[in-house]
C-alpha positions in Angstrom: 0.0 0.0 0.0 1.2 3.6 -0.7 0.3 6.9 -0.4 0.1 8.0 -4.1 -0.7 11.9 -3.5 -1.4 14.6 -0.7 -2.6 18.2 -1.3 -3.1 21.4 1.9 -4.8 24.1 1.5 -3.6 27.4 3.2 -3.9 28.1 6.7 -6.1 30.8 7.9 -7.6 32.6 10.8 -11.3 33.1 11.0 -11.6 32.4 7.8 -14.9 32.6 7.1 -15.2 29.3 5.5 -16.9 26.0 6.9 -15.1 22.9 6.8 -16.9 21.6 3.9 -15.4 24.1 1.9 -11.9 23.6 2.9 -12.6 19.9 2.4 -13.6 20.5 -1.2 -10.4 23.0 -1.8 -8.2 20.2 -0.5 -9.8 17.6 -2.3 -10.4 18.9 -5.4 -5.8 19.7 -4.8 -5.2 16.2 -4.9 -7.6 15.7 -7.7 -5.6 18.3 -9.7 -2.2 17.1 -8.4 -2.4 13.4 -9.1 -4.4 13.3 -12.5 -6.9 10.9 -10.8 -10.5 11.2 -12.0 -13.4 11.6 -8.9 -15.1 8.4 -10.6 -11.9 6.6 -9.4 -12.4 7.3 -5.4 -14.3 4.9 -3.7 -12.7 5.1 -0.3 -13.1 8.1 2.2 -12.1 8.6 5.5 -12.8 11.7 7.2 -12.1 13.5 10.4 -14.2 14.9 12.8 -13.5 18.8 12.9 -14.5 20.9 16.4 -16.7 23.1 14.0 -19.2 20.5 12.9 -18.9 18.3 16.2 -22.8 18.6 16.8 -22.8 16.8 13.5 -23.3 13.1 13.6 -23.5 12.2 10.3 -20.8 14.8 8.8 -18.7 12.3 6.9 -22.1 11.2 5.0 -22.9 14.8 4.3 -19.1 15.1 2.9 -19.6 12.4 0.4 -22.6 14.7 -0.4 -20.9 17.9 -0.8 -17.8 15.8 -2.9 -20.5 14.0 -5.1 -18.5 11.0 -4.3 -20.9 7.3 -3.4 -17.5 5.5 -1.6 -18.1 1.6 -1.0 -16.0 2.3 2.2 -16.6 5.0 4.9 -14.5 6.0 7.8 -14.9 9.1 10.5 -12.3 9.2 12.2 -13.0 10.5 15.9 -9.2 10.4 17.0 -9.1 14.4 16.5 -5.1 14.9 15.6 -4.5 11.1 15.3 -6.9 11.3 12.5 -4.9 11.4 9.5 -2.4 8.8 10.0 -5.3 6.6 11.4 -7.2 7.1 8.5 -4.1 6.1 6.4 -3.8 2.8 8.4 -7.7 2.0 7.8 -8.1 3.2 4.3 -4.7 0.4 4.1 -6.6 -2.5 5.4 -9.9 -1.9 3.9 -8.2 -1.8 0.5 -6.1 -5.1 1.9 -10.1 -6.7 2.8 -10.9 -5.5 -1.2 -13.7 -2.5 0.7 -12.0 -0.4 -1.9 -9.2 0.4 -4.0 -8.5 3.9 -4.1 -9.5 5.9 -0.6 -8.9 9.5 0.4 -8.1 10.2 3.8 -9.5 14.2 4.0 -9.0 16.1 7.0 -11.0 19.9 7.1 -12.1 22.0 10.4 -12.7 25.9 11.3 -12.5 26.2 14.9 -11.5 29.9 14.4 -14.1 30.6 12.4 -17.0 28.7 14.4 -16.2 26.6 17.3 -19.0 24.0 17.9 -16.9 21.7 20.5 -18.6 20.3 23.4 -15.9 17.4 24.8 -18.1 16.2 27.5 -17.0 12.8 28.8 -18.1 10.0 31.1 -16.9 11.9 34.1 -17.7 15.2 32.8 -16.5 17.4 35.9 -12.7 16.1 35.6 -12.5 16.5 31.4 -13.4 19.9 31.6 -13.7 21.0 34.8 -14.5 25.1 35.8 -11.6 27.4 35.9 -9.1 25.2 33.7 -8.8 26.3 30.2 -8.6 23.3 28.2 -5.5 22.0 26.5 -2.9 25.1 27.6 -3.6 24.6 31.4 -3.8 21.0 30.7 -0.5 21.1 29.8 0.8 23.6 32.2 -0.1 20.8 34.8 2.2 18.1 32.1 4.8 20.5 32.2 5.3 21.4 35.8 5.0 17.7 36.6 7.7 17.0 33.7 10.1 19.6 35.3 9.1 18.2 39.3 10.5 15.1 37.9 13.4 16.0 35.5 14.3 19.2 35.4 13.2 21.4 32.3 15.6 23.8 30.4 13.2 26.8 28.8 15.8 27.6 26.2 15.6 24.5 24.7 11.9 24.9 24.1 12.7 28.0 23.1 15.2 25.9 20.4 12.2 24.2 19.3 9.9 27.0 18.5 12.8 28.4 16.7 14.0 25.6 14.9 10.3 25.0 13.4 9.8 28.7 12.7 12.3 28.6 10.6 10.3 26.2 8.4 7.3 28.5 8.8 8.8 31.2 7.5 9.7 29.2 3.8 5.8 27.5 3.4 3.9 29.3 1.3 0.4 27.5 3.1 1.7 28.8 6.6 -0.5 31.3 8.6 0.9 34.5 7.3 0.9 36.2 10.9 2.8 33.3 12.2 6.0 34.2 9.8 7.9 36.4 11.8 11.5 35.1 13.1 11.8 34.3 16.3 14.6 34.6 19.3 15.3 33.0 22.6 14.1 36.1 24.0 11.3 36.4 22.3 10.0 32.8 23.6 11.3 33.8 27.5 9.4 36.9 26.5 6.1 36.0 25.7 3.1 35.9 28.3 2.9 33.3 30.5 -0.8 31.5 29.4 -0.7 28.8 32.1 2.6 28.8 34.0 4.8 27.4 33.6 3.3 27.4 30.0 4.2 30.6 28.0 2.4 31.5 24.9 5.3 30.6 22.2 5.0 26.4 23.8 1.0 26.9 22.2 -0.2 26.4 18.5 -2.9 28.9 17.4 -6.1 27.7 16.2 -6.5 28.1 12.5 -8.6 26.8 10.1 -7.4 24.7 7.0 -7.6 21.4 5.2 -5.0 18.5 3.6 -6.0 15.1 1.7 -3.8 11.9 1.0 -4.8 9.5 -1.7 -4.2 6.0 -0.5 -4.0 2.9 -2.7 -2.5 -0.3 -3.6 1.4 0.2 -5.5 -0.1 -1.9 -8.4 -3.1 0.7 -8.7 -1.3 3.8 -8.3 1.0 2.6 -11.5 -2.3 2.0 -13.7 -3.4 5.2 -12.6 -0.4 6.5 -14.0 1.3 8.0 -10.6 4.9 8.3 -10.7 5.5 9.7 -6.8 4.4 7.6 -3.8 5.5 6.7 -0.6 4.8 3.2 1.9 3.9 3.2 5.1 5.5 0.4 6.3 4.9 0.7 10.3 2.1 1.9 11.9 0.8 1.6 15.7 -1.8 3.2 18.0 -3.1 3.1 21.5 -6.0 5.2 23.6 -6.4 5.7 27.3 -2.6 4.5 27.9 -2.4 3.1 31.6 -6.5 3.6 31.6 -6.7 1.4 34.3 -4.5 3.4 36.5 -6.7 5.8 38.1 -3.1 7.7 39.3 -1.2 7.0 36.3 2.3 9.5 35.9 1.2 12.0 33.3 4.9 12.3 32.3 4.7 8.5 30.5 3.0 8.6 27.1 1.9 6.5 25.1 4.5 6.8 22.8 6.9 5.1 25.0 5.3 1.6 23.9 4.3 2.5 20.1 8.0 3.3 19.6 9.7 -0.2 19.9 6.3 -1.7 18.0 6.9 0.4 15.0 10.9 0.5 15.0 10.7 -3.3 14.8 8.0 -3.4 12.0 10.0 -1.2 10.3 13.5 -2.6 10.9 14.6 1.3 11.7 15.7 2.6 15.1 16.0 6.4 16.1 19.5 6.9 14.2 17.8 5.8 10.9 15.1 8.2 10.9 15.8 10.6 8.4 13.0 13.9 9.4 10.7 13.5 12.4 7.3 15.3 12.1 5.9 14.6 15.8 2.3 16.2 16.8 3.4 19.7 17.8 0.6 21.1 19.7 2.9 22.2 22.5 6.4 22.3 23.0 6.5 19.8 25.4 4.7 17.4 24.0 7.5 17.4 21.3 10.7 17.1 23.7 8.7 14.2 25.6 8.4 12.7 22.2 11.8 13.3 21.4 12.9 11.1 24.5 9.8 8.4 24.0 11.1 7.3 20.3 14.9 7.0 21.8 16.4 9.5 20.0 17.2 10.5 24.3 16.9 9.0 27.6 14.2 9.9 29.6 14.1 13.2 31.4 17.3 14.2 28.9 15.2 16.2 26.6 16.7 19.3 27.0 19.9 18.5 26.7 19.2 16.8 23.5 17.6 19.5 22.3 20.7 21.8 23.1 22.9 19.7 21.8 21.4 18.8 18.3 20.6 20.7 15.4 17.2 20.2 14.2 16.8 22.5 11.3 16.3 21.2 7.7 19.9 20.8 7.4 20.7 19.7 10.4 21.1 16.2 12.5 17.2 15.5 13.0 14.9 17.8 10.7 12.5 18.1 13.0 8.5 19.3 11.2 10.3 21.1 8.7 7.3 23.1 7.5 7.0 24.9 10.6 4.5 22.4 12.6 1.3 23.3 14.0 3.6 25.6 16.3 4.3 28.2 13.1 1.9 27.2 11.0 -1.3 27.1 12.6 -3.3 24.5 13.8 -6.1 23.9 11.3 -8.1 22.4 14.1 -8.6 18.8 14.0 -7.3 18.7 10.4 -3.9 19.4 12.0 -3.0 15.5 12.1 -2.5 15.8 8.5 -0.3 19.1 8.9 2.9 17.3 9.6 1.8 13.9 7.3 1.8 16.3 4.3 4.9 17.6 5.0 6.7 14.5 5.6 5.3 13.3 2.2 5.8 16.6 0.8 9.3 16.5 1.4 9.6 12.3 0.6 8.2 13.5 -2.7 11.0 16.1 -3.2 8.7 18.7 -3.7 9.2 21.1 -0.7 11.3 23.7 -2.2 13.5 26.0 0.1 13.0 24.2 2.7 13.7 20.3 1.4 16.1 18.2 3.1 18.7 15.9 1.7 17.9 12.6 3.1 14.3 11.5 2.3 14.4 7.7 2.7 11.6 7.7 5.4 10.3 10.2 8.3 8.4 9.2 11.4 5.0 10.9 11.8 3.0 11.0 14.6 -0.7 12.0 15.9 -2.2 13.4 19.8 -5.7 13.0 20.3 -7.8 14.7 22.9 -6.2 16.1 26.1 -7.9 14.8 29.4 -7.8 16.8 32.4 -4.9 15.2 35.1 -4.0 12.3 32.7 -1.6 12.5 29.3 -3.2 12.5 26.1 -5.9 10.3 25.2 -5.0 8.7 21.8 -1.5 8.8 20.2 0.0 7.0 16.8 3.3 7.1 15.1 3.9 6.1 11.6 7.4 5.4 9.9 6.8 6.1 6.2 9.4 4.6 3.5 10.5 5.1 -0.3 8.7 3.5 -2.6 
């Protein structure tokens, strides 16, 4: 199985636009980009987006909208885990013969109009009064990280840096978002939810990206030249849900990494770019450490010690992340996918890197009050 095309639409703030429409741009992109005919797609998987949460039925009404009558349907309620889930399940239901050619189409407008109502089974600890949802969420994950390790600011501030110098070179960034940035400027910004400032946060854009997912056989009858395999792929929700006082610090990361390094055959020093889910600084360091590329609690010191710009030792979301190039809501899984294709594909301009023999992906889904993030996957995507 491969991934035979991507297209992204720009990122924008309160747009104006429903995520419909930004599905349609981004679909009718891949259309354009890979030659392949709308009669052709009879696979979709699509992601829940925070604007159309009160919408049950939304990825029916998309095949609506896209004139599409798909013999395979996914929604895919995984919010930024979305994308590379949908990947994994548009995989297996062409393996099962559901379908042959799937698109995996990710669209949302939270800036624009949020509709999100989380709720949960214990409703008063998911959302509880006075916390303002993911930001003091993880405040709590980062002063728990830095009770038990220790936690360096500047490299954070490294982090920010090293990915806003991505944002600056992509033409589909938030525009606002590209100015350069300095360690002072990250120590500088306000302090959202200490010991979270404002430069660990993504802002909440809107947006949309699509993949086109087939078999390697179909892609070369279709005539598409450029595609990519993944060749590893893992997931897990509610890590340690059975520990009601489970350490917040331990991810769920730290058991997909050996799962999809041995699928794979790669470990950390293979890896040639590493697009982790970038929502918050943090979350990318304790990622950093979870896939080996560190020891535990020695994220900072990695970080300071590595270059991880586009020409450096680990290329790390080279088109600026979430972090500089907006969040397009829940449509932000498929952010960092389509730039780790983009630049597999050779196709990312200023900013490509030399080595392009695979990149690790990964997706965060849903941030629980007191507990880490609900769902997370990691994909290792190779050459074809």
């Amino acid at each position: 199985m491969v991934i035979a095309g991507y297209s992204e639409t720009l990122v924008e703030f309160k747009s104006g636009r429903s995520a419909y429409d930004f599905a349609g741009e981004a679909f009718a992109g891949l259309l354009a980009s890979t030659g392949v005919e709308k009669s052709v797609v009879d696979g979709l998987s699509v992601t829940v987006p925070l604007s159309e949460c009160a919408n049950p039925f939304f990825a029916v009404y998309m095949t609506e909208a896209l004139g599409l009558s798909p013999t395979w349907l996914n929604y895919g309620g995984m919010g930024g885990c979305s994308a590379t889930g949908g990947v994994a399940r548009a995989m297996t239901a062409i393996r099962e013969g559901q379908c042959e050619v799937a698109v995996v189409l990710s669209a949302d407008a939270p800036s624009t109009n949020w509709a999100a109502n989380y709720g949960a089974f214990r409703g008063e600890f998911q959302d509880p009064v006075g916390v303002l949802s993911p930001p003091a969420a993880f405040g709590l994950l980062m002063s728990r990280y830095e009770h038990q390790y220790g936690l360096n600011y500047e490299a954070l501030a490294k982090i920010s840096i090293a990915q806003r110098q991505g944002g600056l070179v992509n033409d589909n960034a938030f525009v606002k978002l590209k100015k350069q940035l300095t360690v002072e400027d990250y120590m500088n910004s306000r302090m959202i939810a200490d010991p979270l400032r404002l430069l660990d946060c993504v802002m909440f854009c809107d947006g949309g990206n699509a993949f086109l997912v087939t078999s390697a056989a179909k892609a070369k009858e279709l005539g598409i030249e450029k595609t990519v395999r993944p060749t590893a792929y893992a997931e897990v929700t509610n890590f340690k849900g059975a520990d009601p006082v489970a350490d917040i610090t331990e991810t769920g990361f730290s058991v997909l990494a050996p799962k999809v390094f041995a699928k794979s055959g790669l470990g950390p020093k293979d890896i040639n770019s590493f697009h982790p889910y970038d929502d918050f600084t943090i979350a990318v360091m304790m990622q950093l450490e979870d896939f080996g590329f560190c020891a535990k609690g020695q994220g900072s010191d990695y970080v300071m010690a590595t270059d991880l710009g586009r020409h450096g030792d680990l290329p790390l979301n080279t088109g600026g992340g979430q972090l500089s190039a907006g969040q397009p809501g829940l449509a932000s899984g498929g952010l960092n996918l389509a730039e780790a294709v983009r630049q597999m594909f050779g196709e990312a301009g200023e900013r490509q890197i030399a080595k392009t023999q695979n990149a690790l992906v990964t997706g965060i889904g849903v941030i629980p009050y007191a507990r880490n993030w609900g769902t997370s996957t990691a994909m290792i995507l190779e050459a074809s």
